[in-house]
C-alpha positions in Angstrom: -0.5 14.0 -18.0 -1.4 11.1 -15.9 -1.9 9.1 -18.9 1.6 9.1 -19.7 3.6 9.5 -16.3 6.8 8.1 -16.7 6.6 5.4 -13.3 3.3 3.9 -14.4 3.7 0.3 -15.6 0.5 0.0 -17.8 1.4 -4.2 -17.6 1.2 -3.8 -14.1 -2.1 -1.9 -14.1 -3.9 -4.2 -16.3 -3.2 -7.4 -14.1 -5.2 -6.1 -11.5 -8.1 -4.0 -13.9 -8.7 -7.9 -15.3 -9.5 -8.9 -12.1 -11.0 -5.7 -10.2 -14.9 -6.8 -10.6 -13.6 -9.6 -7.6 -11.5 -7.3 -5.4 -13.9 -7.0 -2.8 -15.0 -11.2 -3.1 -12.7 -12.0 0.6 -12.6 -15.2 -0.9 -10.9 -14.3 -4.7 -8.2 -13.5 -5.7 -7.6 -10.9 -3.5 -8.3 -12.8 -0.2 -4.8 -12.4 0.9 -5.3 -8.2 1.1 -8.7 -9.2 2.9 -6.9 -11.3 5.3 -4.1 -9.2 5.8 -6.5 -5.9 6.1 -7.0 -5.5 9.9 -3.3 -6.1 10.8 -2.6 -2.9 8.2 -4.8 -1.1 9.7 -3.9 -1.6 13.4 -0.7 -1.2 12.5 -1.1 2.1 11.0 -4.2 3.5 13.6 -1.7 2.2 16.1 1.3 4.3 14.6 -0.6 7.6 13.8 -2.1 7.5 17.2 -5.5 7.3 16.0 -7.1 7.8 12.9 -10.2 10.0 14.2 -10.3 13.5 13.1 -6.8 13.0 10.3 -6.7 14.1 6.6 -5.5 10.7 4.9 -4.5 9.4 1.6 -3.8 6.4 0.4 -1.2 5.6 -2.0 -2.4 2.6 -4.8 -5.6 2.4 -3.2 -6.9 -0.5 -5.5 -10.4 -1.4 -4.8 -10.1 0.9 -1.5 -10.0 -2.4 1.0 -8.0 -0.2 3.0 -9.3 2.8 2.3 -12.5 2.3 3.5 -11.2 0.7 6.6 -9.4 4.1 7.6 -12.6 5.7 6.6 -14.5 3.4 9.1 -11.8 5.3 11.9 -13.2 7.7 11.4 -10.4 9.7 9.0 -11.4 12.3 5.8 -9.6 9.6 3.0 -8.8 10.3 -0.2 -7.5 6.9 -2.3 -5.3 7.3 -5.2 -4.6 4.5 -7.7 -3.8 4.7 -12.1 -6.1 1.5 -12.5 -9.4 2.8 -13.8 -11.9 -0.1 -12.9 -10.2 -0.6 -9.5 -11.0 2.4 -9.0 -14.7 2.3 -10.4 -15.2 -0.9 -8.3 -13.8 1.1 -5.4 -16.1 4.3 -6.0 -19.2 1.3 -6.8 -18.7 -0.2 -3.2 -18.9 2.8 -1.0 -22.0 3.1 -2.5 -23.4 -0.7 -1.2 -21.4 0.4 2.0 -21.3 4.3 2.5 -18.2 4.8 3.7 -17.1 8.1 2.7 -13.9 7.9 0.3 -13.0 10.1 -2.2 -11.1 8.8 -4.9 -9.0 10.5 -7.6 -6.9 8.6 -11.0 -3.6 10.4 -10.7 -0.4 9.9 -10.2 0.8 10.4 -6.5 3.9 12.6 -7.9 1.4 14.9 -9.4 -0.5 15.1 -6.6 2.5 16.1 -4.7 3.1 18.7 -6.4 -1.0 19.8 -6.2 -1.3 19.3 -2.8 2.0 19.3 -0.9 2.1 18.8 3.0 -1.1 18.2 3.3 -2.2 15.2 4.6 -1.8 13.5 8.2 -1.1 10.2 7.4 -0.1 8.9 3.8 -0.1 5.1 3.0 1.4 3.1 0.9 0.6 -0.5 1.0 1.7 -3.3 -1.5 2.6 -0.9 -4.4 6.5 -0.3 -4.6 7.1 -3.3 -6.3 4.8 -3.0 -9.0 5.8 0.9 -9.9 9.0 1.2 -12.3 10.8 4.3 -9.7 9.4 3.3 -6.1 12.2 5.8 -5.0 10.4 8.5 -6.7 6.7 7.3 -5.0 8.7 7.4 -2.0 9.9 11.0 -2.5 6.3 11.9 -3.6 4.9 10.2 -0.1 7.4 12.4 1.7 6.2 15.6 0.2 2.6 14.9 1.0 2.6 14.2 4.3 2.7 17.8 6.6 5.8 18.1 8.8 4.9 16.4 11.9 2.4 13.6 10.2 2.9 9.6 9.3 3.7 7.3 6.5 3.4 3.6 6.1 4.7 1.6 3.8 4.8 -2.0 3.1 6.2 -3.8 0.6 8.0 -7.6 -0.3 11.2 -8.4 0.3 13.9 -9.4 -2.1 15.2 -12.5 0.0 15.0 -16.6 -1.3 12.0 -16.8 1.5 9.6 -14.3 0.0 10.5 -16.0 -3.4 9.6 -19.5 -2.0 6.3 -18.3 -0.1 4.7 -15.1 -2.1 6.0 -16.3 -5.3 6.1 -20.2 -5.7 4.0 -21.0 -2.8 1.4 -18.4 -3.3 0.9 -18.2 -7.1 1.9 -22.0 -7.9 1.5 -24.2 -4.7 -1.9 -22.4 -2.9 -3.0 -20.6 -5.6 -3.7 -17.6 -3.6 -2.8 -15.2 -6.2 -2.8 -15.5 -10.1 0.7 -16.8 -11.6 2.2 -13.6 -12.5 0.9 -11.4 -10.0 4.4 -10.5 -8.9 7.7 -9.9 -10.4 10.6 -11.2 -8.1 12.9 -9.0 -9.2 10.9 -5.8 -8.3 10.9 -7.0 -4.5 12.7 -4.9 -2.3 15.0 -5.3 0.6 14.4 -3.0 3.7 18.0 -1.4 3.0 16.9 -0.1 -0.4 14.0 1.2 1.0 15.6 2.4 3.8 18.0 4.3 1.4 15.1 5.7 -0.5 13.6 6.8 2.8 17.2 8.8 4.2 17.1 11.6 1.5 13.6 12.9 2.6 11.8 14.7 5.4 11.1 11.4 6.8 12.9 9.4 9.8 11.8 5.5 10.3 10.7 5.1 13.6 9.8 1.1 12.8 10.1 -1.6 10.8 8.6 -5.1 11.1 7.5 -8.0 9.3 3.9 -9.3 8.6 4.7 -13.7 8.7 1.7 -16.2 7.5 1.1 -19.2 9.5 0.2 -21.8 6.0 -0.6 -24.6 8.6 -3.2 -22.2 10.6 -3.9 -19.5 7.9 -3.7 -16.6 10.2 -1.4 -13.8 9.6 0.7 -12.0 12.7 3.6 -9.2 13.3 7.1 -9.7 13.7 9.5 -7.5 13.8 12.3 -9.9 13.8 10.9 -11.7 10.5 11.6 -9.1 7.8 12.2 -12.3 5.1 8.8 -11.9 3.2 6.3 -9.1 3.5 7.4 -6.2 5.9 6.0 -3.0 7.0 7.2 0.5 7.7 6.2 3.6 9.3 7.8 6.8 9.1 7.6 10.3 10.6 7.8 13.7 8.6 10.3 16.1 9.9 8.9 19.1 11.6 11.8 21.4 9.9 11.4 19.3 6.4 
């Protein structure tokens, strides 16, 4: 089933398998989800009220950078993602580390429907834009997390900044990220997401932006800079 789930982009998936044996090198490819890390992570701990003691999951784990981190607060995570050596590389470096993360190849809208209300705090970080019905990982998210619990999202804006810095100045300029590593078109506004959001259990309680300093290389909030990378948390109905 999983094989064939109808919001997997396969040419999405095997941009990042290529390059998973590097995801946990801070200074490859993937130094920008390194550098990023501990501001997700605060931000979410922060939002939840803790991780200690919480049943997570996390959405398009990868190579379980965050994962682990939420693991390291001391949550029970479970990381989902469709890439197969991501998630090998993942399941490798808890070994070298051991943090305790379980991770599972399956698509987050059939583990909805597995596993439904069942986890404190869902996250789902840097994977709408490469998924071909984010509404419908959205929807899934919603119906994961148990009335009362969290979810964070974060995603790119579709706005001539984000295009300028995460596109041209990141993949061409920098060369912080391999040329191709994001489709422009697949960035989304906060008022689609916020549209995706309405029709759920789940009420945005925030919404800010994460802005990189190229002068000082140091990443900060801002939750009057939505233009290029931005980050959401929501909260699950009690009655939904």
């Amino acid at each position: 089933m999983s094989e064939h789930h109808p919001n997997v982009d396969h040419a999405e998936i095997s941009k990042f398998e290529a390059l998973a044996s590097r995801w946990w090198d801070p200074y490859s490819e993937f130094k920008t989800l390194h550098d990023i890390n501990p501001l997700r992570l605060d931000y979410v701990e922060r939002g939840a009220g803790g991780l200690a003691g919480k049943r997570v999951l996390d959405v398009g784990c990868g190579g379980g950078i965050l994962s682990e981190g939420m693991a390291l607060c001391g949550a029970q995570v479970t990381g989902i993602d469709m890439g197969d050596m991501p998630l090998r590389v993942a399941e490798l470096h808890t070994l070298e580390s051991g943090v305790d993360v379980e991770y599972r190849r399956v698509p987050v809208e059939t583990l909805a429907l597995e596993q439904p209300d069942s986890f404190d705090v869902v996250t789902c970080m840097e994977m709408l834009e490469h998924v071909p019905n984010p509404a419908s990982v959205v929807d899934a998210c919603a119906r994961l997390v148990r009335p009362g619990g969290w979810v964070f999202f974060s995603t790119l804006n579709r706005h001539p900044k984000s295009y300028l810095l995460a596109v041209v100045g990141a993949e061409y300029i920098m060369r912080m990220l391999p040329r191709g590593t994001h489709d422009y078109s697949r960035f989304i506004r906060p008022s689609e997401l916020d549209a995706w959001i309405r029709p759920t259990a789940l009420r945005t309680t925030d919404m800010t932006g994460m802005v990189y300093n190229p002068l000082t290389q140091v990443y900060r909030l801002d939750p009057h800079d939505l233009d290029v990378n931005y980050l959401v948390t929501c909260v699950r109905d009690t009655h939904g």
